[in-house]
C-alpha positions, -999 to +999 in steps of 0.1 A: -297-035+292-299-071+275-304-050+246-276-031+249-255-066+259-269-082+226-253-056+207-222-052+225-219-091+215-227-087+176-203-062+178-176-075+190-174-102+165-148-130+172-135-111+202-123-131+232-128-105+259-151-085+265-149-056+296-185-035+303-180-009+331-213+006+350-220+024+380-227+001+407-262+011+409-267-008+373-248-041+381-275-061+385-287-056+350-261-076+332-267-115+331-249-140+346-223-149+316-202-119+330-180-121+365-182-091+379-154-067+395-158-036+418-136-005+410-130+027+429-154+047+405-152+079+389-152+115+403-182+129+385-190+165+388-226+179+383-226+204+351-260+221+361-248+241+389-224+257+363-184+260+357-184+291+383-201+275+414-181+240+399-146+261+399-155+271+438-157+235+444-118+227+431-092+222+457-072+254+462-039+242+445-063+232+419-074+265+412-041+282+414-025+256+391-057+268+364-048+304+374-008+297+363-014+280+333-037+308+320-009+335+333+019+317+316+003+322+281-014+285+273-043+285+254-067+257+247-090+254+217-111+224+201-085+203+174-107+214+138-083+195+111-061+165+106-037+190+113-042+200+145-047+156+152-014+153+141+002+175+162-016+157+190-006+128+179+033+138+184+027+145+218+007+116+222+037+092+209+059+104+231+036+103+263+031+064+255+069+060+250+078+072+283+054+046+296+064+021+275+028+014+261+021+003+226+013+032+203-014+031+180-007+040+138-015+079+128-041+070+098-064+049+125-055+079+153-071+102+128-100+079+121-108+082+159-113+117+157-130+121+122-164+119+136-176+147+160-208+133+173-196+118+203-161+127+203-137+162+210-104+164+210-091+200+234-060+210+227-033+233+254-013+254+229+020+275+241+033+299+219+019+280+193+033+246+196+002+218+208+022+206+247-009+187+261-048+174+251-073+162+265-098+137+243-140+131+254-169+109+251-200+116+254-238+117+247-255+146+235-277+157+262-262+135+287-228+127+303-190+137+294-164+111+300-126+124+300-117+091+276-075+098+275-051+128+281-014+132+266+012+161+276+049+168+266+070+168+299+089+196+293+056+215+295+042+203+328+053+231+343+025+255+331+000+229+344-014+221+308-036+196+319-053+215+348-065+239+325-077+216+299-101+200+327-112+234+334-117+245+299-132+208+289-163+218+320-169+248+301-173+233+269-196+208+282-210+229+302-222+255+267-228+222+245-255+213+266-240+182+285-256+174+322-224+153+345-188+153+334-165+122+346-129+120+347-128+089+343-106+079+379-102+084+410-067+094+413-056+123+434-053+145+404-089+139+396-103+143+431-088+178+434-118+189+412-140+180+438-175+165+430-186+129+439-168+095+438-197+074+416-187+035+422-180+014+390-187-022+387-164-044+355-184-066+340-163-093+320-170-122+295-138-141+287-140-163+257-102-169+256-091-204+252-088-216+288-104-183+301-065-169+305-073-135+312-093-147+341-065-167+357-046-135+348-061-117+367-065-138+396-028-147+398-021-104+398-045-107+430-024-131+443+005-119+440-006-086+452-018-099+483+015-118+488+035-084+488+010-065+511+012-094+534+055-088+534+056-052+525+069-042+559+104-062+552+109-045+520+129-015+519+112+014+505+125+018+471+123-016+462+084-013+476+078+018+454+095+002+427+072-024+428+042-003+431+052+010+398+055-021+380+023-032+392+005+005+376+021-004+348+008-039+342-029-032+358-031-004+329-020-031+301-044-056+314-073-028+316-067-016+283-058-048+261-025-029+257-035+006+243-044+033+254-084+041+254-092+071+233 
C-alpha cells in the first residue's frame, strides 16, 4: 500500500486533491496524511458461481426488465473502432447535458478507450442506432468495476441499461474476471442482488487553504441543517432540494466530470 500511495503521488504531479477509495477492510493501510470518509459501498456480485446461478439472484423486476429488452430487439456488443466510440460519445453528450455536467472533448474520449487492457466499452444497439453503454475497469484475473454508463431517454423504455449489466456479467464472467462491482449502492444496483462491500475515501487536499475540505464540511452542515427542518418543508420544495444536493455531491465526487 505505501507503495501503491508513493505512486499515486508521483503521479499525480502538481495536483491539489487527491481521492483513494478502498474497501473498509483496507483503511487502515493508508497513512495519516489522508482524512478519511465512509461511503455506502459497492454491491459486488461474486463471478465464480456463474451468470446463471448470478441471474437467479436478480430481483424479479430485474429479470423481467433483461427479459424486455432482449424481446424488443436490443442488442449489445463490445465498441471495436473509433467508430463505434463516437457513436457513444453522442449519447454520452447528451446524457451529461440533461444533467448539466461538463462534457469532456471527443479526441481525449477516444484516447480513454484506445487501450483495451483494462478497459471495455459495451454497447445496447436498437435497430442499429447505439441508445445506451456501459464502460469497465478492471484487472485481468481479478475484479470488474462498472466505471460510467450513458443512455438516450427516448430509449429507456427497452431497459437498455438492464441488459447491459447482464450482458457486461457474462463477459466478465468468459474473460476470466473473479467479482464484478457496480460501483453504488443505489436502488438500481441493488436489484442485481449480491453483497453491499463498505468503501472508505481517503483524501489528501493540497489546495490553498485546504478548500475542498471546508467544502465539504460546510455541504455536511448544511445538510444536517435541512434534515433537522425537513418536516416544515413542503414536499416538492424537499425533493427539489434533494435533487440539487445529488447534483452537487456528484460534482464534488468527480472534480466535475464524469469518471470513465
Amino acid at each position: 500500500m505505501s507503495n501503491l500511495i508513493a505512486g499515486l503521488l508521483q503521479e499525480a504531479g502538481a495536483a491539489k486533491l487527491i481521492d483513494l477509495f478502498l474497501w473498509s477492510d483496507m483503511a487502515g493501510l493508508v497513512d495519516a496524511r489522508f482524512s478519511q470518509r465512509a461511503f455506502g459501498g459497492v454491491v459486488m456480485l461474486d463471478l465464480a458461481v456463474g451468470p446463471d446461478a448470478l441471474f437467479r439472484q436478480f430481483s424479479q423486476t430485474r429479470r423481467n426488465d433483461i427479459r424486455r429488452g432482449i424481446k424488443c430487439g436490443v442488442s449489445v456488443d463490445l465498441a471495436k473502432s473509433r467508430d463505434d466510440v463516437s457513436a457513444y460519445y453522442a449519447v454520452y453528450v447528451d446524457w451529461a447535458r440533461r444533467r448539466f455536467l461538463p462534457i469532456t472533448g471527443e479526441e481525449q474520449f477516444q484516447g480513454i478507450f484506445a487501450a483495451r487492457r483494462n478497459r471495455q466499452l459495451l454497447l445496447a444497439r436498437y435497430k442499429g442506432e447505439v441508445i445506451a453503454g456501459v464502460v469497465l475497469r478492471f484487472f485481468p484475473g481479478g475484479v470488474v468495476e462498472h466505471a460510467a454508463s450513458s443512455s438516450l431517454q427516448s430509449a429507456l423504455h427497452l431497459k437498455p441499461n438492464d441488459l447491459l449489466h447482464w450482458r457486461a456479467i457474462e463477459w466478465a464472467y468468459a474473460a476470466g474476471l473473479t467479482k464484478y462491482s457496480l460501483g453504488g449502492v443505489n436502488l438500481f444496483q441493488r436489484k442485481f442482488g449480491g453483497e453491499v462491500v463498505p468503501t472508505t475515501r481517503h483524501r489528501l487536499d493540497l489546495s490553498l487553504f485546504r478548500r475542498h475540505t471546508i467544502s465539504d464540511w460546510m455541504a455536511d452542515w448544511m445538510a444536517d441543517r435541512v434534515e433537522a427542518v425537513r418536516p416544515f418543508i413542503p414536499q416538492r420544495v424537499a425533493g427539489f432540494g434533494r435533487s440539487v444536493r445529488r447534483h452537487v455531491k456528484t460534482l464534488r465526487s468527480y472534480g466535475g466530470r464524469r469518471p470513465v
